[in-house]
C-alpha positions as a printed NumPy array, in Angstrom:
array([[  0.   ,   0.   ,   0.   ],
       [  1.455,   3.441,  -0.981],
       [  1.219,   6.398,   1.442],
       [ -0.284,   9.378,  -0.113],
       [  2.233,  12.252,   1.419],
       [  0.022,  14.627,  -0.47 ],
       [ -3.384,  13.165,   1.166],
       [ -1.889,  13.21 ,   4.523],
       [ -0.599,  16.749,   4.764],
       [ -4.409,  17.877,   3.239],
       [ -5.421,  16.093,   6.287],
       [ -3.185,  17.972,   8.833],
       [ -4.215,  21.231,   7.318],
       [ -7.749,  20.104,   7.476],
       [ -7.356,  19.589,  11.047],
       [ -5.65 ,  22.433,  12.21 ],
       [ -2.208,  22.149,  11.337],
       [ -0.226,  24.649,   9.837],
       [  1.667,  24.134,   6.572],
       [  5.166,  23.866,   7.561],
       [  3.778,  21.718,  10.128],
       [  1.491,  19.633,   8.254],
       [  4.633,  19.099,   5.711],
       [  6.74 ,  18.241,   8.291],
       [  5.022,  15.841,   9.878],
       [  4.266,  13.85 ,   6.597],
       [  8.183,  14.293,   6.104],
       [  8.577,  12.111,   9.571],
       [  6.524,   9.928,   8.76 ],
       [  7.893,   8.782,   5.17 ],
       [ 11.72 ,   9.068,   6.406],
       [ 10.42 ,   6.568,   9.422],
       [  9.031,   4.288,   6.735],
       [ 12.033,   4.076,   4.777],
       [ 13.659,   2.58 ,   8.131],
       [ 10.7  ,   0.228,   8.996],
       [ 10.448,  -2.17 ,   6.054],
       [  9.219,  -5.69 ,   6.141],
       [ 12.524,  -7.259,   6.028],
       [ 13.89 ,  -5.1  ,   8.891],
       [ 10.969,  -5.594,  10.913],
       [ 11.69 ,  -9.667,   9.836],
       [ 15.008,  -9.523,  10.565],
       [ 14.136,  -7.788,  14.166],
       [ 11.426,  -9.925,  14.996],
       [ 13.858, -13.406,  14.425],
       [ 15.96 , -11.857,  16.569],
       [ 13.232, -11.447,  19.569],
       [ 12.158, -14.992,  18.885],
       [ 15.646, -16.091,  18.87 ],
       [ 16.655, -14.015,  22.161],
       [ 13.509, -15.564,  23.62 ],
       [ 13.949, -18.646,  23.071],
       [ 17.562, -18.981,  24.808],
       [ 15.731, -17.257,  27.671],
       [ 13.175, -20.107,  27.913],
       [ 15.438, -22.744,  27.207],
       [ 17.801, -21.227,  30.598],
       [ 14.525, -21.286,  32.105],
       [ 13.699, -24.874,  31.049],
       [ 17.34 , -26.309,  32.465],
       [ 16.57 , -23.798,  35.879],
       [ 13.679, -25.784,  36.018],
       [ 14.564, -29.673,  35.404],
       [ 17.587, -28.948,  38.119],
       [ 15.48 , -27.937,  40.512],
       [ 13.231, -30.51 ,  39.997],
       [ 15.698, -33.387,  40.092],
       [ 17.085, -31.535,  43.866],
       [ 13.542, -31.899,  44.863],
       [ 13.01 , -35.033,  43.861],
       [ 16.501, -36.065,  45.312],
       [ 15.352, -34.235,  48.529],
       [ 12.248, -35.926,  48.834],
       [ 13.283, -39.965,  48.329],
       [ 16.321, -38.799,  50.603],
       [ 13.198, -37.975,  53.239],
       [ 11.172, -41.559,  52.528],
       [ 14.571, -42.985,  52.764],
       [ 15.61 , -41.246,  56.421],
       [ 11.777, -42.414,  57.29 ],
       [ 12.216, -45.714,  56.311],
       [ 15.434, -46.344,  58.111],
       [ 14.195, -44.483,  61.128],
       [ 10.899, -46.942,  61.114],
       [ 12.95 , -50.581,  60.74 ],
       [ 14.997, -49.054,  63.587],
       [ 12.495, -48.677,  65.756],
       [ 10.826, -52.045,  65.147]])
């Protein structure tokens, strides 16, 4: 879809805006398109995913090791039970 720079400053003027302004702003706006394309914004967005996906896999080992200390924690209690109940009997 093409931006209609002459549309949109008719529109600021229509709306209040000065000239200068109103050709200014439309000015912004098509130099901050020339930066935001869809292959930048692709590029960008792999990134993120990428990024976020180390961070989950971190989380993901964070999570299995303290799973296997509870785990070791918790036969290590039925075990120190166990023993403490064949003592006594």
């Amino acid at each position: 879809m093409a931006f209609d720079t002459l549309r949109a400053a008719q529109r600021l003027r229509e709306g209040g805006a000065e000239e200068p302004l109103a050709e200014a702003g439309v000015e912004v706006v098509v130099d901050a398109s020339e930066h935001v394309t869809n292959e930048r914004f692709d590029q960008r967005m792999t990134s993120f995913e990428h990024r976020i996906d180390a961070r989950f896999e971190a989380f993901r080992a964070e999570m299995y090791r303290m799973f296997a200390i509870q785990s070791g924690v918790i036969l290590g209690g039925v075990g120190v039970i166990v023993a403490l109940v064949e003592t006594l009997n």
